[in-house]
N, C-alpha and C positions, 0 to 999 in steps of 0.2 A: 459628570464628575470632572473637576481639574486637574488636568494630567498635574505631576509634580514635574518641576524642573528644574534640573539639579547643575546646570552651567551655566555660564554667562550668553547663551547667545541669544540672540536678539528673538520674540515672535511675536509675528503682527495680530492684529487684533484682525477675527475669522466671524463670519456672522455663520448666526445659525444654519441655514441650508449647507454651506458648503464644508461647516464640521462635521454636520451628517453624513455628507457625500464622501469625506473622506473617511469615517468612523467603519463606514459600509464597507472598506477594502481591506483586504491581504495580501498584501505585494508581497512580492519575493528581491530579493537584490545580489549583487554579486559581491563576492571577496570575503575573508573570515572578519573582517571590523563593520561597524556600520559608519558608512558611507555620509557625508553634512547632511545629504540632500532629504534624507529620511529621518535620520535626525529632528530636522526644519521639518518636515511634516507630521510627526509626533507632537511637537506642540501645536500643531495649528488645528489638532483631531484627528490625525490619526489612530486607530484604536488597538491595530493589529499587523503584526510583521509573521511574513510567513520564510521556513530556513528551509534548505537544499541540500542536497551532497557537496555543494560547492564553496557554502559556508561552514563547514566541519572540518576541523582537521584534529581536535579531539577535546575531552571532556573539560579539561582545565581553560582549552582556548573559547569552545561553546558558552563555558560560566559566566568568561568577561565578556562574551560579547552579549549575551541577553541583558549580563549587570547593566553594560554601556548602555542599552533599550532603556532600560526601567530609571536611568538617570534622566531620561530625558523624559519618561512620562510610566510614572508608579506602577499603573494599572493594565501596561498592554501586555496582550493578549499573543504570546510566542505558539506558533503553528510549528507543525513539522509531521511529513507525511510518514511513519515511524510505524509499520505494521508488524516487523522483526521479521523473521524467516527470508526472502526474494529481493522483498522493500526494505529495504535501511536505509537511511539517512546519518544516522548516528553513529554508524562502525561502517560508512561505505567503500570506506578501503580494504577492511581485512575481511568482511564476512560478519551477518550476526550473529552473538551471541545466545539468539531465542529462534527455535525454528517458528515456521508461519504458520497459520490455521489450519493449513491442510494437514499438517503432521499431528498439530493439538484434535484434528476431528477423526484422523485413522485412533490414536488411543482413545478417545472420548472418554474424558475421564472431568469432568465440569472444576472438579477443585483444583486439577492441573492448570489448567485453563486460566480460571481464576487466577493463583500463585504466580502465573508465567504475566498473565497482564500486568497485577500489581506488580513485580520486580524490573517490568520494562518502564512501567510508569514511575517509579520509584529514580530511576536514572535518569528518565525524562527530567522529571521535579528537579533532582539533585543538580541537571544544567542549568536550570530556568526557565524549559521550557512547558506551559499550563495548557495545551491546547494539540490534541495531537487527532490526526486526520485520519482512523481507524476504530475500528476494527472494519473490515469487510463483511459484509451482512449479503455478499452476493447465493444465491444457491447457484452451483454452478452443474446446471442442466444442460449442458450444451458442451460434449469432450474437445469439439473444435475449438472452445473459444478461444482467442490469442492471447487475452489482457487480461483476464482473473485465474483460473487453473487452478494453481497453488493457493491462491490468496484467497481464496476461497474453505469454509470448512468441509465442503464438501458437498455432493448430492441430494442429499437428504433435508427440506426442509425441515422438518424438526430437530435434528441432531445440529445444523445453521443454529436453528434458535437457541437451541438451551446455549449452545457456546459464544455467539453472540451477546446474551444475555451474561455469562461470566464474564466475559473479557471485557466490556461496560463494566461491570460492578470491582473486578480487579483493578482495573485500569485507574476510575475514579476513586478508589478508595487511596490512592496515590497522590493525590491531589489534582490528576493531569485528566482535564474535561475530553471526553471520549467524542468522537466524531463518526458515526455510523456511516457506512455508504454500500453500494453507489447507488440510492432509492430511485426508483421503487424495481433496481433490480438491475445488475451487467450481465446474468449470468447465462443466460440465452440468446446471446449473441456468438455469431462469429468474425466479426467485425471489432477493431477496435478505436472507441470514442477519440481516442488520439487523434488517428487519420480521416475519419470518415464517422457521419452520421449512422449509429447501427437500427436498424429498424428491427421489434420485436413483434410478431404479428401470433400474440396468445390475445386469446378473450379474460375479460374481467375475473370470470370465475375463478382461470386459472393461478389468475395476478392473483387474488386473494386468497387461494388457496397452497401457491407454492411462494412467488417472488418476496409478497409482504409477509410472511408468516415470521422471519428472523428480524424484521424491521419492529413489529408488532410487540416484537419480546425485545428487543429494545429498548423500546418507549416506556413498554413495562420497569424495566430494570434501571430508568432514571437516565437515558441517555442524554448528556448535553446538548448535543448537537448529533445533526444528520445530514449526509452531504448529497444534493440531486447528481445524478444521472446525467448526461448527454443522453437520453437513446428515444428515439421515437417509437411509441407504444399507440399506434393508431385507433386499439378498442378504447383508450384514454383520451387523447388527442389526436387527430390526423393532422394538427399543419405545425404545431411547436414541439420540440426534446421538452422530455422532463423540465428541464434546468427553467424553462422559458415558459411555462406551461401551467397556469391558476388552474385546472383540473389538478394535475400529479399533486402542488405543493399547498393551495389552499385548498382545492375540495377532498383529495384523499389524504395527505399527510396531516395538514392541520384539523380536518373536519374531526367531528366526534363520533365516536365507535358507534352510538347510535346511529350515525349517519351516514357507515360504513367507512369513515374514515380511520386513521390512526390517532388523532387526538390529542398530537404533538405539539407542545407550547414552547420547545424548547428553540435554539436558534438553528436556520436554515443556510446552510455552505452551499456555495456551488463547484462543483467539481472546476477544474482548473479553464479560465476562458478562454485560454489562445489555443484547447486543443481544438484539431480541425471542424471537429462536429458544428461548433460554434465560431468561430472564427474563420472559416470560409462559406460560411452560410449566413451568416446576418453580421456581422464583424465583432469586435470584442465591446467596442460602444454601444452600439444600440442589444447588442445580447445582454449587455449589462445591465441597459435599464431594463429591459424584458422581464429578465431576473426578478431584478427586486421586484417591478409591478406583479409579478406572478405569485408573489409571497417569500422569495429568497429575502436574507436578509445578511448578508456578508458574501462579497465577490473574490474568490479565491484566483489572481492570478501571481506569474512571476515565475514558474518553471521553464517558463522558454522567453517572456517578456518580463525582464527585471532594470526595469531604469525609472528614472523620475517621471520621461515622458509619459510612461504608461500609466502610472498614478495620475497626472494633471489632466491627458484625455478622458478617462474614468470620471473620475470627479467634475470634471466639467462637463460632459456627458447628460452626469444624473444632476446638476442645478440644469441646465439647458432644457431638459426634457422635464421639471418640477415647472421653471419657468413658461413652458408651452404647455401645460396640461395634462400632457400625456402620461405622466408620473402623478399620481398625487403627494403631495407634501406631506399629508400625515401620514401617509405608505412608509415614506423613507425616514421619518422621524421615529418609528412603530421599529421597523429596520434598524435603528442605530441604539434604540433602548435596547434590543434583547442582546446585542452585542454588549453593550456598559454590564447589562445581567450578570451574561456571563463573566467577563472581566473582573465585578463584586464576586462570586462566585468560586473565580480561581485565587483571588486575596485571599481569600478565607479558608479555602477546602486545608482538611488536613494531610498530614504528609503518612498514617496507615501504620503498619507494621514493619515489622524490621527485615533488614534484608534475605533472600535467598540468593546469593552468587552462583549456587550450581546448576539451578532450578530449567536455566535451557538445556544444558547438558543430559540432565535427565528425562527433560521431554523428549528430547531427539532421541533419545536412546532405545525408551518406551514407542517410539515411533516406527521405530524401522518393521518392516516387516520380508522375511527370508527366506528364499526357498533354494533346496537344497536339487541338483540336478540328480543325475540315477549314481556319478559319481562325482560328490562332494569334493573339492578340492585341499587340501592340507592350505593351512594355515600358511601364511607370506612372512619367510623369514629372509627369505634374498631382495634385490631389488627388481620391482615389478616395471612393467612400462602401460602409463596410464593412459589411454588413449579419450581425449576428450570430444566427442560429438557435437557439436556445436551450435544451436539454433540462433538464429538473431534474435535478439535481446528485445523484450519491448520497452515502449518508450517509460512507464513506470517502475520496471525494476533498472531501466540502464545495463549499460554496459562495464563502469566504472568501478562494479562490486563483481571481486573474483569468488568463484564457485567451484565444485569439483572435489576430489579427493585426494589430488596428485599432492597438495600442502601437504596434507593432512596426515599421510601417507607415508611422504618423503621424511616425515618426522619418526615416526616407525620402526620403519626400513630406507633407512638414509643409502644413496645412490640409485632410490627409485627415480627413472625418468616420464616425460609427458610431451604430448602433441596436441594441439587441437586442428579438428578435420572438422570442414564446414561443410555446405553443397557447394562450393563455388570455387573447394582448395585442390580441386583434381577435375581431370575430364569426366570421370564418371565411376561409379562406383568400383570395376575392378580395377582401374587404378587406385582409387583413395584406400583401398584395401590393399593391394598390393606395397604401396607403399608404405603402409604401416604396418604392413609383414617383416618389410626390410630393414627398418627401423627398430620394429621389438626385437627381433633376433630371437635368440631360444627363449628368453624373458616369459615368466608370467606377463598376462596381458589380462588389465583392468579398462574395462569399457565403459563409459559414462556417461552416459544420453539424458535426453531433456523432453520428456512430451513426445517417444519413441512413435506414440499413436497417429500424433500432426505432424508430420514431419517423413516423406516415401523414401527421402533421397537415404534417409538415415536408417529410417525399418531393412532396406535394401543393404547395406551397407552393413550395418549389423549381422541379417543372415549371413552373408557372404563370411566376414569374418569368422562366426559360429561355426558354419562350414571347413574352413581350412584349418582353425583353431578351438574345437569345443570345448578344450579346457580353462577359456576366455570366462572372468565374472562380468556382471553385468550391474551399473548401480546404473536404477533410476530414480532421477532428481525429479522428477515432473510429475503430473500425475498417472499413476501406476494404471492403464486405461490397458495396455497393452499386452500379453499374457506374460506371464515370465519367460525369460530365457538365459542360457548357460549352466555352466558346471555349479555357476551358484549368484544366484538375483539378489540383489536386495533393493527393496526403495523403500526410500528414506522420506519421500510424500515432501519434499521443499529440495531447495541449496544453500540453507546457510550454511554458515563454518560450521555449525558442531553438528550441523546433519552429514554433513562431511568427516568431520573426525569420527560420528559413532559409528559410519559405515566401514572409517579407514578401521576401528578398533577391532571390527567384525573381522574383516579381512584378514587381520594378524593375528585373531583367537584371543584378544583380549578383553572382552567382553559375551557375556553369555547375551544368545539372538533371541528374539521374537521369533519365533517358525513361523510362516505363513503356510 
């Protein structure tokens, strides 16, 4: 298809291989405007631009910048990694609007589900952007792992699938092509793909009885796109990750159900290349071509390499490696059609049903779940001191998006104060408690932990204050793995902002609870 080009600037005439080679990427770039140099690669075939928290600064300035895209070529295909709940891109300043999977699979309630995709998709649309890098289809078997938790629906392969399966069908009934990941599974690892290669050492059986089962029902429910793994699954492959791996993407992903595959015709993402998995083990070049000859069919980079250079090594990469054999040419041609597909695909999807503006609100709400100690605390009508627990941030939620309830809170009960205590912000725990003895003062004291279960210095840290202070509540944002504790728990199963506000709502009796 000929991109449309709607300015005067100059584009040279691109032969076939090397529009494939660039059609094949998804870069990322810096600044809220797009930049000449992508621009000039838009016409030359470029097919697809991927956005960040860095390119956001809000909905109106989002609109012109995808318009400016589409001036320079009709039919690309705007990415954006946009899971709502942990992961935002789109509201990465204040907190999202929609809690994450984990909170949509504590209610399982599928038409929630549904409603909460469509009205994320519906805003997606409403910026420009057709192509969004979710849902999470992890089952997250494994309570260590660092990188899925939250983002995950939860334990249960089947309860995975059915909401997988909604959040697909929500999502694209929005117009915005649904991207499955992280196949053929993150969620039993405890490693994360960021930093290091994670190796999964289940057997086949297992893989097709728990990992693929939400991939499975995806496929089912019309998923656009599915995005590979970084992780090495040795009963699949012992020397390639997923991403690089004709077992994972051409014999099980694309194979036919008869063949024990999943049967998926639709287009193949790879998870981001400059993280370490792939990028200190074969380099982002030759992982590239790996990719596509494995059956990938679009290279997802730009969250940490976003410049021109990174495009022109890519791209000449995969002509270099067509030109030496090692690639074959109709592999990357095969690759650059199911991308134009999709592209046709997203020009045309409709844009659904009409809005629900409160619909995160109410999931978050539905979400919480509450347990009351032996004596329940009265209601927060003074000002509380919120004391924030603080884990590091992984590299996919960042650190750039505020979390917590101290906002949320201070809105409430105006003159509540907050702290955040790390492992690293005291010698050791009777100090980091001690000093946030002295700091609350007589104050209600609200505690706010992240994944209490991973995390010693914090479980520590907590009793202690428990101890000196039982009339201390306790919200936890992470997954609830960990037993309840204080005068009154509540977790909220994510941290977005309005898993935040229904907990501040709790806290001040303005809201009736879920009991747990």
């Amino acid at each position: 298809m000929t991109p449309s080009v709607g300015s005067a600037r100059s584009v040279r005439p691109v032969d076939t291989l090397t529009r494939d080679a660039l059609t094949v990427l998804q870069p990322g770039f810096t600044g809220t405007t797009a930049p000449d140099w992508l621009l000039r690669r838009l016409g030359e075939g470029l097919s697809a631009v991927g956005l960040f928290g860095r390119n956001v600064h809000d909905p109106a300035q989002l609109a012109r910048l995808t318009a400016q895209l589409r001036r320079e070529r009709e039919d690309v295909l705007v990415a954006v990694d946009e899971e709502g709940g942990d992961v935002t891109r789109l509201e990465v300043r204040g907190g999202s609007s929609f809690p994450g999977n984990h909170a949509l699979g504590a209610v399982d309630d599928t038409a929630l589900t549904r409603e909460v995709a469509h009205e994320l998709g519906r805003r997606l649309a409403g910026c420009g952007i057709n192509l969004n890098w979710a849902p999470s289809a992890d089952v997250n078997s494994n309570p260590a792992n660092p990188v899925i938790g939250v983002r995950s629906f939860g334990a249960d392969p089947q309860l995975v699938a059915r909401h997988t399966a909604a959040y697909v069908e929500g999502l694209q009934s929005a117009g915005v092509a649904a991207c499955t990941k992280h196949f053929p599974g993150h969620g039993d690892t405890a490693v994360d793909s960021h930093h290091d290669l994670p190796r999964i050492t289940v057997d086949l059986a297992t893989l097709q009885e728990r990992e693929l089962v939400p991939f499975r029902a995806a496929v089912a429910a019309g998923t656009r796109a599915v995005m590979s793994a970084h992780i090495l699954l040795p009963s699949l492959d012992g020397d390639r990750p997923a991403t690089l791996s004709p077992a994972a993407l051409h014999g099980l992903l694309r194979a036919p159900a008869g063949e024990g595959g999943l049967g998926f015709d639709g287009l193949i993402v790879t998870d981001g290349m400059e993280m370490q998995a792939i990028s200190a083990t074969y380099g982002i070049e030759r992982g590239s071509v790996l990719a596509i000859a494995a059956g990938a069919d679009a290279i997802c980079v730009g969250g940490g390499l976003a410049d021109e250079d990174t495009v022109l090594r890519l791209r000449d990469a995969l002509v270099g490696a067509v030109r030496t054999g090692e690639l074959p040419e109709e592999r990357l041609a095969d690759a650059a059609a199911r991308v134009r597909d999709l592209a046709h695909w997203a020009r045309s999807a409709g844009e659904g049903a009409a809005p629900a503006p409160g619909i995160g609100l109410t999931a978050a709400r539905r979400a919480l779940r509450i347990t009351a100690g032996d004596r329940p605390p009265e209601p927060l009508t003074t000002p509380a001191y919120v004391a924030a627990f603080t884990p590091l941030a992984n590299i996919a939620v960042g650190d750039d998006t505020p979390w917590g309830v101290a906002a949320e809170l201070s809105r409430l009960v105006p003159g509540t104060a907050t702290a955040t205590y790390t492992a690293t912000s005291a010698a050791g725990t009777v100090s980091l408690v001690d000093d946030l003895l002295a700091a609350a003062g007589d104050r209600r004291i609200v505690a706010v932990v992240r994944d209490v279960h991973r995390h010693p210095w914090m479980t520590d840290a907590l009793h202690a204050l428990l101890a000196a202070r039982p009339d201390t509540a306790v919200v936890e944002m992470g997954v609830p793995q960990a037993p309840p504790q204080g005068a009154l728990h509540i977790a909220t199963h994510g941290a977005a902002r309005v898993c935040g506000q229904a907990a501040a709502e709790v806290l001040t009796g303005r809201e009736p609870s879920h009991t747990g």
